[in-house]
C-alpha positions, 0 to 999 in steps of 0.5 A: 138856408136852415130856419135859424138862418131864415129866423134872423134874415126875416129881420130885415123885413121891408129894408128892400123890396123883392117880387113874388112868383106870377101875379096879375098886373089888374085895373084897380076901380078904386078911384070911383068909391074914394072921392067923398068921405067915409060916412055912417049910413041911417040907422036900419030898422033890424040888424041881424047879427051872424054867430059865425064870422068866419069859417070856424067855430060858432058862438053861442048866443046869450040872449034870447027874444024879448031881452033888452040888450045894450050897444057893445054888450056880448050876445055871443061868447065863444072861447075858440072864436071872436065874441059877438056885441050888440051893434045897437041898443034895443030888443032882441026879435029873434034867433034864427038861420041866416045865409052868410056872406062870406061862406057861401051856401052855408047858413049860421045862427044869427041874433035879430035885433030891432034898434030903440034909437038911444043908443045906449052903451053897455059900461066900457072899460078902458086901459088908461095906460096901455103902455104899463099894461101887461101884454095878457091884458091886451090881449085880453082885451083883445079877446073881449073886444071880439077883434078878428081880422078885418082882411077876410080871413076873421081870425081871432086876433088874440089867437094870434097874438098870443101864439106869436108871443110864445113863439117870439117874433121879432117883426109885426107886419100890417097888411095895408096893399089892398090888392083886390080891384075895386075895394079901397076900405083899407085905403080910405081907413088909412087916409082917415084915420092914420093915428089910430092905425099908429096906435094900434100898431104899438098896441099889437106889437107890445102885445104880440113882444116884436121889436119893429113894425112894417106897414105895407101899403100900395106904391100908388099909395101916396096921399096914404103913405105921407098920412102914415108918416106923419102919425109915426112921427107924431107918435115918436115912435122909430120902430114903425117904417112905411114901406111901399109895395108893388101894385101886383095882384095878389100882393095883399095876400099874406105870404106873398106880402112876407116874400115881398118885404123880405124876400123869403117864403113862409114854409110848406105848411108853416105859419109866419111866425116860423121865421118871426113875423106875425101879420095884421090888416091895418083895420085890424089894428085900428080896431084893436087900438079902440078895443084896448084904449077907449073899451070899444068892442068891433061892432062897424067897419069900413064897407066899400060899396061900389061897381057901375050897378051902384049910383054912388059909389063909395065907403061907409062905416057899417055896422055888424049886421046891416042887411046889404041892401041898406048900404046899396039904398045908402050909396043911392041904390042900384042903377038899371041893369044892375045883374049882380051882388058879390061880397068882396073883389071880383077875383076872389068874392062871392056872389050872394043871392039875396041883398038881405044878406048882413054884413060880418066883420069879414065883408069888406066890399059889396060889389054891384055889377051890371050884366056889361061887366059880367062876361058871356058864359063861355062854354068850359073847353078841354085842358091844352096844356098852355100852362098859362096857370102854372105861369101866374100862380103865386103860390108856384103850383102846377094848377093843370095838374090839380085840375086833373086831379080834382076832377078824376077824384085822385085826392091823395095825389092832389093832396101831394101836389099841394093842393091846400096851399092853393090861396084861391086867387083866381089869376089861373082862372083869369088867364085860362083860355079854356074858360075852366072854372079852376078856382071854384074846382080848387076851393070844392077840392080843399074842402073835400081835403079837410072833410077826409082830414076830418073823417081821417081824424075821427077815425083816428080817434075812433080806433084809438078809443077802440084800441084802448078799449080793446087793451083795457078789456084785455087788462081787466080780463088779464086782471080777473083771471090773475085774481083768480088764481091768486084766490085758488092759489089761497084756497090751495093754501089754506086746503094745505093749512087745513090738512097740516093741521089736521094731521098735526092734531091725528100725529098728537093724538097717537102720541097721546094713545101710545105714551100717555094713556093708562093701562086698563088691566 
């Protein structure tokens, strides 16, 4: 199939289903955390803002102590990554590192600010129509909004809409299969609010110029799907279908969603858009529709606090920057035996040492485990070759094999193996019955991949600035000794200008001595 072929096949996304390669049939856990409504836990006495939401670019802060800020004003400006604003209104205490959630054992630059309780908002401008609005202007608005998307990837969400604009995708899919066990802020944000999902689905796709969408929710979505559909018919609008989805971890990871609606693989290093589709997480979509139509930065989001270390589980809608701990105190604090505080799922989150840690826009769920669910440390035995891994990964990889590759340090080969399409899943290490850490070794190995791609990069760069050096020196030195003998060339000339004329005067002067002069006798 050539990709003109694929680019029209992708057309039919979500008219039937398909399976994608391996997965994990998992407990989901969802049922404890979405038996009472989503509400705002009590204002925190400090919020503290990360300038780094996600593994990119960081903003640089346009506050600093003592200023007054307003709720939704920009305390961070980026051009490459989503703006920061302001959660509250109140004084700026400080700049300073913090850890982050999502990025383990890196710290960013954060502002701290301590709430005045007004909550005072900066002026907000909204699109009255958005429907007569030109797709730059949502997208800007987008921009200035500091939409990012909420699915744990925080990619700037204008980035993509625009690059899915210029590449003109056909197809917007937004990401409702919320696979990780455990979380269900996605699900009770659809149950809650389905209309403005509706409405910022037809937001992005003017936006992004798609003819249709495709809402992918879980098949033990029911109450989800009818509130969906009953948006989508409030709105009038024929071009969004609700498609329900396989409850077959990871199947909310974004490639293997497309495979599932239309049954084709996003290529070797390719993006989406390769075969015209472009996807959002529905959050995403919801933030955008308050961007555009209301002028509402993403300053909160929906937070599943749960686990059995936890008294009462359930969603919140937090804002950027609340420390952890305040949710956990929200939900009614941790039960004894509580062992251990990850961000994010149990398959593919991550511990966090400290519940003073602030939430991001990427932290979806926190997660409190006592020491029962935590298993026994077992001690990493030898690889048997079982290819129990290579069974389940979704990303059809060989993980016995990077394994051996990570560890010997034999990164091209890793490289060649593809390595950097591992999605860190988890499910080889769920199956492994050597108890070998393969993800964590997997995600290690990749970011090796980009520091040598980085310093392969740089290198490149730095040969080439020496090459053009080189050749620049050479050009001036080519130039200098041209010049050089031009300018003999010249003085040979003018010499030989010089001495013909002399000799012309001599040649006149005899003339003159021999046929002009008078005879003295």
């Amino acid at each position: 199939m050539n990709d003109t072929e694929a680019f029209e096949l992708a057309r039919e996304a979500g008219l039937r289903t398909h399976h994608f390669y391996g997965g994990l049939h998992l407990r989901h856990h969802k049922k404890i955390s979405c038996r009472t409504r989503v509400e705002r836990p009590p204002l925190p006495e400090q919020l503290t803002v990360p300038l780094n939401q996600y593994a990119g670019e960081t903003a640089e802060a346009v506050v600093r102590p003592g200023d007054r800020v307003l709720k939704g004003e920009v305390i961070g400006r980026c051009q490459s990554c989503a703006a920061a604003h302001a959660p509250v209104s109140g004084t700026v205490e400080a700049l300073r590192e913090v850890p982050s959630a999502t990025q383990p054992g890196i710290q960013t630059p954060a502002v701290v600010i301590r709430p005045d309780g007004r909550e005072q908002w900066v002026p907000r401008e909204a699109i009255a129509d958005w429907r007569a609005a030109s797709p730059r202007q949502l997208i800007e608005r987008i921009r200035s909004g500091g939409i990012a998307g909420l699915g744990g990837a925080v990619f700037p969400s204008h980035i993509k809409a625009a690059a899915a604009r210029e590449r003109r995708v056909h197809t917007l899919i937004l990401n409702g299969a919320e696979c990780e066990p455990y979380i269900s802020c996605d699900e009770m944000l659809m149950r809650e609010q389905p209309a403005n999902i509706v409405l910022g689905a037809r937001i992005l796709r003017r936006a992004v110029g798609a003819e249709r969408v495709v809402i992918a929710i879980e098949d033990q979505m029911g109450a989800v799907q009818a509130a969906l559909e009953e948006a989508v018919n409030a709105a009038r609008c024929e071009s969004i279908t609700v498609v329900r989805v396989s409850t077959i971890y990871p199947e909310g990871g974004e490639r293997q969603l497309i495979q599932v609606l239309t049954g084709l693989e996003v290529p070797a290093g390719g993006l989406p858009a390769d075969i015209g589709l472009v996807c959002y997480n529905v959050a995403t979509a919801a933030a955008a529709a308050a961007a555009v139509t209301q002028g509402t930065p993403l300053i909160e989001r929906y937070v599943t606090v749960t686990g059995s270390g936890v008294a009462e589980p359930r969603n919140l809608l937090a804002l950027v920057g609340t420390p952890l701990a305040h949710l956990v105190e929200a939900c009614g604090g941790y039960l004894p035996g509580a062992a251990r505080l990850v961000v994010g799922g149990p398959m593919m989150g991550f511990p966090v040492a400290s519940d003073a840690v602030p939430v991001t826009k990427g932290v979806n769920c926190v997660l409190v485990l006592t020491s029962q669910d935590i298993s026994t440390s077992q001690t990493e035995m030898p690889c048997i070759r079982c290819g129990e891994c290579a069974r389940v990964c979704p990303a059809r990889l060989l993980p016995q094999q990077l394994h051996l590759q990570v560890t010997n340090r034999l990164w091209d080969q890793a490289r060649d193996y593809g390595l950097s399409a591992c999605i860190e899943c988890g499910c080889c290490d769920f199956v492994c019955p050597s108890h070998i850490p393969l993800a964590s070794r997997f995600r290690e190995g990749k970011t090796e991949l980009r520091n040598r791609a980085g310093k392969a990069r740089a290198a490149a760069r730095a040969r080439q600035r020496f090459e053009s050096r080189e050749a620049r020196l050479a050009r001036e030195e080519r130039e200098r000794a041209e010049g050089l003998a031009r300018r003999r060339e010249q003085m040979r000339d003018r010499t030989q200008r010089q001495k013909d004329v002399q000799a012309a005067i001599e040649r006149a002067g005899r003339r003159r001595q021999t046929d002009g002069e008078p005879d003295d006798t």
